[in-house]
N, C-alpha and C positions, 0 to 999 in steps of 0.2 A: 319224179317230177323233173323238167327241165326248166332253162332259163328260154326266153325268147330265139325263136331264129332271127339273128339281125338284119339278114339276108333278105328276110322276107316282111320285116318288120318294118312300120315307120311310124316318129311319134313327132307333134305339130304343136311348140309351146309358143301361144300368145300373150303377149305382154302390153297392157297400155300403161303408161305414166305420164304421159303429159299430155293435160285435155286443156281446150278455151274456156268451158263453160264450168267444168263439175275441178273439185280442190285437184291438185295433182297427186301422182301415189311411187312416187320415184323405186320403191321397194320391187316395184311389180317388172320393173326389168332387170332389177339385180334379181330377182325372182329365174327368172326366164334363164338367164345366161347361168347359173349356178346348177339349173335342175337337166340343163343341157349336157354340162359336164358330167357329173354326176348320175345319168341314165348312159352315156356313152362308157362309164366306165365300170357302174354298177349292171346293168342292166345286157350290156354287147352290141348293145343299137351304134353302128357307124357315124359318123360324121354325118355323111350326107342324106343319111335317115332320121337325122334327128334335128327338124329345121326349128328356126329361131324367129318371131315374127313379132319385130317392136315397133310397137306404137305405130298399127298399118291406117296410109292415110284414108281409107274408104271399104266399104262390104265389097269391093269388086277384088281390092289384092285380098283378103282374106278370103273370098271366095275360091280361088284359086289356089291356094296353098290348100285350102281343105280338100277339094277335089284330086288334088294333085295326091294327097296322103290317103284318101280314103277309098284311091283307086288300086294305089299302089299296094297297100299292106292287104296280106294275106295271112300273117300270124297273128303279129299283137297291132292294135292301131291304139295308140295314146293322145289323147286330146288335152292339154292344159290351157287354161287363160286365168290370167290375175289383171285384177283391175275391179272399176267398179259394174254392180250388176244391177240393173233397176227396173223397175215395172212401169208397166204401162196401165190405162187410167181403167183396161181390161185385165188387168191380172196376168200379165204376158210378161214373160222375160227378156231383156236385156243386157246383152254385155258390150259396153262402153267401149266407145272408137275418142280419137281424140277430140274429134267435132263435134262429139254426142250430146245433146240436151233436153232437158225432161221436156222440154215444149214441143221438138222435132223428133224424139225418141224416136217413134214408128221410123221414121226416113232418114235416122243419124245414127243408128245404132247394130248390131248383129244381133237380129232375132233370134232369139234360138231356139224356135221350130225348124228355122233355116238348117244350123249347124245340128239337132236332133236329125232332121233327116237323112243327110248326107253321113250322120256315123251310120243311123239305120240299115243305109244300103251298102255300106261297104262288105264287100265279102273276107273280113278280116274276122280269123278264128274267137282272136278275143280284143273287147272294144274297152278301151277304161280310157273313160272322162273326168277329169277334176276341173271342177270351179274352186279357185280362190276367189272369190268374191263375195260379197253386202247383196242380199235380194232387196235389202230396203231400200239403202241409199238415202235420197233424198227424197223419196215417196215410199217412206216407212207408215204415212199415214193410210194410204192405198193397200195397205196387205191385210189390217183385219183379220179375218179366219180365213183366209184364203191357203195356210200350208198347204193344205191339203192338195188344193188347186196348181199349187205353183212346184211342187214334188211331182206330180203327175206328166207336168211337161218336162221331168228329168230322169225319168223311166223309160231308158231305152231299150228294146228288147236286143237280149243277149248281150247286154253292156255293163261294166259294172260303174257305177256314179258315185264319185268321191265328191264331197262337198265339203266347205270350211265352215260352216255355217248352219243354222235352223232356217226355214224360211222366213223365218219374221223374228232373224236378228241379223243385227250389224255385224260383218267382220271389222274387228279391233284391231286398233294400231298403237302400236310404241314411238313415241316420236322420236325421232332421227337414227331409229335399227335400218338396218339395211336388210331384212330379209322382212314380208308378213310373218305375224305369227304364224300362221298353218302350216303355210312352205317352210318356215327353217324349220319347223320340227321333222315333215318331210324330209328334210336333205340331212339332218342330222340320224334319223332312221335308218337313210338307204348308208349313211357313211359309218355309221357307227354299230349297228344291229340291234337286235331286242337280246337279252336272259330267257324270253320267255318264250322264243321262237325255235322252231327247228332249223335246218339248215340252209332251207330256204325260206325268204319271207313273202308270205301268201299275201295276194290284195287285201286276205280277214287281219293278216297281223298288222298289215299297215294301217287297218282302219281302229286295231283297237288300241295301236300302241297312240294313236293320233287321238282316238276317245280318252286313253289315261293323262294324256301330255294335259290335255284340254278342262278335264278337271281338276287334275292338281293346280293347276296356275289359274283356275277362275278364267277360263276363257269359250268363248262359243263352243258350244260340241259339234263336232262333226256329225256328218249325216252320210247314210251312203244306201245306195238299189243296190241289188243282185241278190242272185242267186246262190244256193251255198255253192253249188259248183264252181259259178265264178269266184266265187270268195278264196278256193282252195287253189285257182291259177298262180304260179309263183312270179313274181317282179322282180327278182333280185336275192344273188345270194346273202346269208345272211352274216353280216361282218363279224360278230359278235362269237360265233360258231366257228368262224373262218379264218385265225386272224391270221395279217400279214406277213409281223414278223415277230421279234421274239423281245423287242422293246418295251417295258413297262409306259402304260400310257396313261397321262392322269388322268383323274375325272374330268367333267365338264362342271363346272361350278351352277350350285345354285343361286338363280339371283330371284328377286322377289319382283313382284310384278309393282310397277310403279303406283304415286295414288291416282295419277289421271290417264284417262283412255280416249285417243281421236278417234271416231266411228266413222274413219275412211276404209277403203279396201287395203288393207297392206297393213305390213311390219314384223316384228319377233317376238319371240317369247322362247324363255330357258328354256330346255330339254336336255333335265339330268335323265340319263338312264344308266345304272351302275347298278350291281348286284347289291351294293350295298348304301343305297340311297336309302336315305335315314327315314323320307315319307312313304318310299312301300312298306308293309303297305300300310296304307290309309287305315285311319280306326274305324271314322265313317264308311257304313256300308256305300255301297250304291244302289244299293235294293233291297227290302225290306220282304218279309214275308206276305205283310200288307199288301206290298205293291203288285207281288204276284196273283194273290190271291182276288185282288179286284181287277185286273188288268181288264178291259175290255177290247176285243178285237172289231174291226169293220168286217160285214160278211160279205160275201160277194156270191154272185150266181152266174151263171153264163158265161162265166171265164175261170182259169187256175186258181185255186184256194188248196186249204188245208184242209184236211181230217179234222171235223170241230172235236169228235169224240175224243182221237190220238191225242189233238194238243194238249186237252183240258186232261188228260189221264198224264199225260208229261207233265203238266204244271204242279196236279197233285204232288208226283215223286219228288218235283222241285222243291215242293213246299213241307212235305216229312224232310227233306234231308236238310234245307234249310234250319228246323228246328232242333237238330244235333248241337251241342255245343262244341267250340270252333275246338275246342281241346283236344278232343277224342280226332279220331282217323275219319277222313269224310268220306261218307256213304257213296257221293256225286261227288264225279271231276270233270273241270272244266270242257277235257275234251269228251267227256260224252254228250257234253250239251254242246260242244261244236259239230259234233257228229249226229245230233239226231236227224232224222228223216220222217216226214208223214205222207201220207196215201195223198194223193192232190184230186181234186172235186171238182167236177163242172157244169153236170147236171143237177146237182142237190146245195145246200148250201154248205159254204167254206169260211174258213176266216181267211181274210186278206195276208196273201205270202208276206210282204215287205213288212207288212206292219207285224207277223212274228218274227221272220227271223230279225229286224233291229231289236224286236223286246229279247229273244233270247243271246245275240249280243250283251245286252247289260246282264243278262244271267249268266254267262257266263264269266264274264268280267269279273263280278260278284264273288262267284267261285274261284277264283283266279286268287283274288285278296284273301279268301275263307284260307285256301290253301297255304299261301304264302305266311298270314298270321300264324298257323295250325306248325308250318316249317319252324318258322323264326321263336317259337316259346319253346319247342321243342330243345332248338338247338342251345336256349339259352338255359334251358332246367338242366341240360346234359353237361352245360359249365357253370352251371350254379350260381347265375347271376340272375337279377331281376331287371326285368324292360319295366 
């Protein structure tokens, strides 16, 4: 696996924080300028590939910054925005310009069918999209059962879509952090690496180390499309794996999440990651044998799905090995459930790709804690102490 050609690469982070109409989200251009440096240094993308677009006064200069990137890249094309994201009174996405207002949305804001299209065409190898942003906003009332609807317009083909959010939840803010939660966990990943990563870290590690960050601190789960292919594209070596020099570096402290939360777009949240961080792992599962067992899939016809027979013969073996206790040597690891693959379907029925590979995500994840409890008793019986 390689890093990015920077050569050929270019990556386009938007930033709004200061609106007329909707609260302001100051975070969202400390956002911008931090993940700028940070992919220039992590990542190889040059300066002048890696532009910065704060708080643009109208869709016509952001138009043009997109076109301009989405012409240009042939390797990797990265799309970020932070700020607010809001629906329209159709179920339609928006991400917030300064002037933006839920009354003028449609004609104040950047639709993003606009900005879906224009990654669509680009003939850039590989396409990764992140929203930091609230689908709800301030028309949290307007979502409803709509996920479903509003995930559909963030399915770009051949793109992989990182999001900070459920569709019908707020992204959370800490009042007076200077980073969002989502992004500093972000920028603390690409700076610091995962324990649990190889050498390099793949868009799947970013999205799961971004899933574990998200439930230990009680914060929105991310969400993400792709494919496992794309999943297995690397973003970044991995620091952790790599280190610089030969200085002892402390941890990052845990802080606890405050008791009150502003349901703007932006802000931070801790992100310990240390070998020896006291909450890995977690005692609560995050998957139960239940969960597996009932999971229901969407089927689909006429277009890519899965092998219903494959998955459902995969779920079984998930669900024997789940029933091992964590004591003993597990049957399944992690990476065989990042590794599996099924036959794809389009004349017959299929279960819908995205909606398994995210559930097998949490099964993996799952495995991931199985393992690591399974390590950590081990090592404690071998010194004859009790956890």
């Amino acid at each position: 696996m390689r890093l990015p050609d920077g050569a050929h690469s270019r990556a386009l982070l938007i930033g709004t924080g200061a609106y007329e109409h909707l609260p302001g989200v100051p975070a969202s251009r400390n956002n911008v300028r931090a993940l700028a440096d940070t992919l220039q240094q992590r990542t190889g993308l040059p300066p002048g590939h890696c532009r910065r677009l704060l708080d643009p006064p109208d869709l016509a200069a952001v138009g043009r910054e997109v076109e301009e990137a989405t012409g240009a890249a042939t390797d990797l094309l990265l799309v970020y925005y932070s700020g607010h994201g809001l629906i329209d009174s159709g179920g339609k996405l928006h991400l917030a310009l300064p002037q933006t207002s839920q009354r003028l949305l449609p004609w104040s804001g950047i639709p993003f069918e606009f900005l879906h299209q224009a990654i669509q065409q680009s003939a850039a190898a590989t396409k990764v999209l992140i929203l930091d942003c609230c689908f709800s906003g301030i028309a949290t009332e307007l979502l409803g059962g709509e996920e479903g609807a509003i995930m559909g317009q963030i399915r770009v083909t051949g793109t992989f879509t990182l999001t900070s959010s459920p569709a019908n939840s707020p992204s959370y803010a800490f009042e007076g952090r200077r980073h969002t939660a989502f992004t500093e966990a972000l920028l603390a990943l690409l700076e610091e690496g995962s324990p649990r990563a190889a050498r390099m870290l793949t868009l799947n590690d970013v999205y799961l180390e971004l899933l574990r960050n998200a439930r230990e601190h009680g914060l929105p789960l991310p969400q993400k499309c792709g494919t496992h292919t794309a999943d297995l594209l690397p973003l970044a070596e991995n620091r952790y794996q790599t280190p610089v020099d030969t200085a002892p570096v402390a941890p990052p402290p845990v802080v606890s999440a405050p008791e009150s939360w502003s349901a703007i777009a932006g802000a931070t949240a801790p992100y310990p990651r240390t070998p020896a961080d006291p909450e890995w792992p977690p005692v609560q599962p995050f998957l139960t044998e239940d969960d597996v067992r009932n999971v229901l899939f969407k089927t689909v016809r006429l277009s890519d799905g899965y092998d219903e027979d494959e998955v459902d013969a995969f779920l079984d073996k998930v669900i024997a090995a789940m029933r091992e206790p964590m004591a003993l040597d597990q049957r399944m690891l992690p990476d065989e459930i990042r590794r599996s693959e099924f036959t794809t379907t389009r004349l017959r029925e299929g279960y819908d790709i995205d909606e398994v590979d995210t559930f097998l995500d949490r099964v993996e994840l799952e495995f991931e804690r199985r393992l690591a409890w399974t390590a950590k008793h081990a090592e404690a019986d071998r010194e004859g102490r009790a956890l």
